[in-house]
C-alpha positions as CSV (number, residue, x, y, z in Angstrom):
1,X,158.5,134.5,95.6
2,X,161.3,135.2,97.9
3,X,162.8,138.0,96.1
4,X,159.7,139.8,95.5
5,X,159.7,143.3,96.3
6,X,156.7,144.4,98.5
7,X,157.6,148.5,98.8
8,X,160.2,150.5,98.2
9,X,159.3,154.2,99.5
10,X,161.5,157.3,101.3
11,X,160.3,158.1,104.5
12,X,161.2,161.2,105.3
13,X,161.2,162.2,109.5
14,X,157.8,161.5,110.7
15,X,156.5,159.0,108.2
16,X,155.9,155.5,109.5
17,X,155.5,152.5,107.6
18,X,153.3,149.4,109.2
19,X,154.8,146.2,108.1
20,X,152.3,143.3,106.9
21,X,151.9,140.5,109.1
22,X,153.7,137.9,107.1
23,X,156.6,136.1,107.8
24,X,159.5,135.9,105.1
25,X,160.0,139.7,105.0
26,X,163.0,141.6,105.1
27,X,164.0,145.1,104.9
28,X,166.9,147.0,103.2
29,X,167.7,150.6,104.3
30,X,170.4,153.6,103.6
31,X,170.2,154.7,107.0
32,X,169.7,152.5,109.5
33,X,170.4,154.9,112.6
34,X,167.5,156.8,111.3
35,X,164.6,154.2,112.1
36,X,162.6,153.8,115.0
37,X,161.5,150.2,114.9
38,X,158.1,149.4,117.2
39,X,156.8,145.7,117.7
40,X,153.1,146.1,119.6
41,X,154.1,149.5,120.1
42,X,157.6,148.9,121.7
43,X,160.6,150.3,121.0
44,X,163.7,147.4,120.0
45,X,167.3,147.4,119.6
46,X,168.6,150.0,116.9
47,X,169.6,148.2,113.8
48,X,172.9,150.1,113.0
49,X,173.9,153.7,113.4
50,X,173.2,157.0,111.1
51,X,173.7,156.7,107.7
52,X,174.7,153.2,108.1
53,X,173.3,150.8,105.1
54,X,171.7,147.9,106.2
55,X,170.5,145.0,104.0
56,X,168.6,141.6,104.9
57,X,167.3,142.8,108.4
58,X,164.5,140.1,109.2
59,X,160.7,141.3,110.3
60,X,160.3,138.8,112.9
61,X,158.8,140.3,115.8
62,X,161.1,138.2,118.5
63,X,164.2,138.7,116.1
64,X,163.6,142.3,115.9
65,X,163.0,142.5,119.9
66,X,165.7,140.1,120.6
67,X,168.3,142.5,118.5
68,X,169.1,139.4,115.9
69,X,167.3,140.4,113.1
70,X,170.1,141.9,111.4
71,X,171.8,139.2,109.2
72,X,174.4,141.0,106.6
């Protein structure tokens, strides 16, 4: 099911969150400057800045390392 919700947690600063490997995921935050996003350990492209809301960023590995995974 495409809207199916998979998590929905707070991570507060230290936490990490390792995402499935599945395809068809997205992610929805309230503070997109906050996030440090790693693909095999590698830092990519920030997806907005503090306290920015983000919704529909895509977990593909080459979107998120190519900076196009945010779609809204």
């Amino acid at each position: 099911n495409a809207d199916q919700l998979l998590v929905t947690r707070l991570l507060k600063q230290g936490d990490s969150y390792q995402v499935p490997n599945r395809s068809g995921l997205s992610l929805i935050t309230g503070n997109a400057g906050a996030l440090k996003i790693l693909v095999d350990g590698n830092s990519v492209p920030s997806i907005g800045s503090i306290g920015m809301v983000r919704r529909n960023i895509i977990l593909d590995a080459k979107k998120l390392i190519a900076g196009s995974a945010v779609v809204d």
